[in-house]
C-alpha positions in Angstrom: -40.4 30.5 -55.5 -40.0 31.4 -59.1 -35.8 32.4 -58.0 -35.4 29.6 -56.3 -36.2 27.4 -59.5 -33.8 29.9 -61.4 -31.2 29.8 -59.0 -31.5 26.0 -59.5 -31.4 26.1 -63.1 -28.4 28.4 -63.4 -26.4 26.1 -60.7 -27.7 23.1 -62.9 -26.4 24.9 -66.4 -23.2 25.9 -64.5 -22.7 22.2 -63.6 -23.1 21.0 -67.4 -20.5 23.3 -68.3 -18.1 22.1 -65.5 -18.5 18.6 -66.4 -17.6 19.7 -70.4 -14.7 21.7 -69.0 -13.8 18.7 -66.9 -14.1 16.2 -70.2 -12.3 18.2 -72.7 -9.3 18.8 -70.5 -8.3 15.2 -71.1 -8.0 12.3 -69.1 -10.5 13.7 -66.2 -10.7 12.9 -63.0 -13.2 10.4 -62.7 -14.3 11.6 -58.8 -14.6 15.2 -60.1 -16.6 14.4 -62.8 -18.9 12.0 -60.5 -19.4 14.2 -57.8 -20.3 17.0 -60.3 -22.6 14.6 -62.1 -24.3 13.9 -58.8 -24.5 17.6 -58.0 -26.1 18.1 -61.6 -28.6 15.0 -61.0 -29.5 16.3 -56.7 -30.1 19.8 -58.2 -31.8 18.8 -61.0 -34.5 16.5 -58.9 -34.7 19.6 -56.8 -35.8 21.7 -59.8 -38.6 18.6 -60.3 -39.9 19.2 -56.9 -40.1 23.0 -57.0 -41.9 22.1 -60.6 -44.4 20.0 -58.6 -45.3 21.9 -55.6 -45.7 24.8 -57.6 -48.7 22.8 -59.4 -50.0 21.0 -56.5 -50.4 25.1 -55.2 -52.3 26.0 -58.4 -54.4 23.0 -58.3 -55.7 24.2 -55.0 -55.8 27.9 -55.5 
């Protein structure tokens, strides 16, 4: 589980530094930048919920 989260983190760093590129280059494309903002936002509630599980398992263990 522990490369799942960081897989998820990487993807979720990757998409911060897309959405800089995106912002610097000038007048950005507003779609782009929302649809990597939601990417950013779906992966990092993902993270969130491998976060959790991963406590609910040591709670019972």
């Amino acid at each position: 589980m522990n490369i799942d989260i960081r897989y998820l983190e990487q993807r979720y760093l990757a998409l911060e530094n897309e959405i800089a590129h995106a912002l610097l280059l000038g007048p950005a494309d507003d779609l782009r930048v929302a649809d990597l903002k939601y990417r950013k936002f779906t992966i990092a509630d993902e993270i969130e919920q491998h976060h959790l599980a991963v406590q609910r398992s040591e709670l019972v263990d």
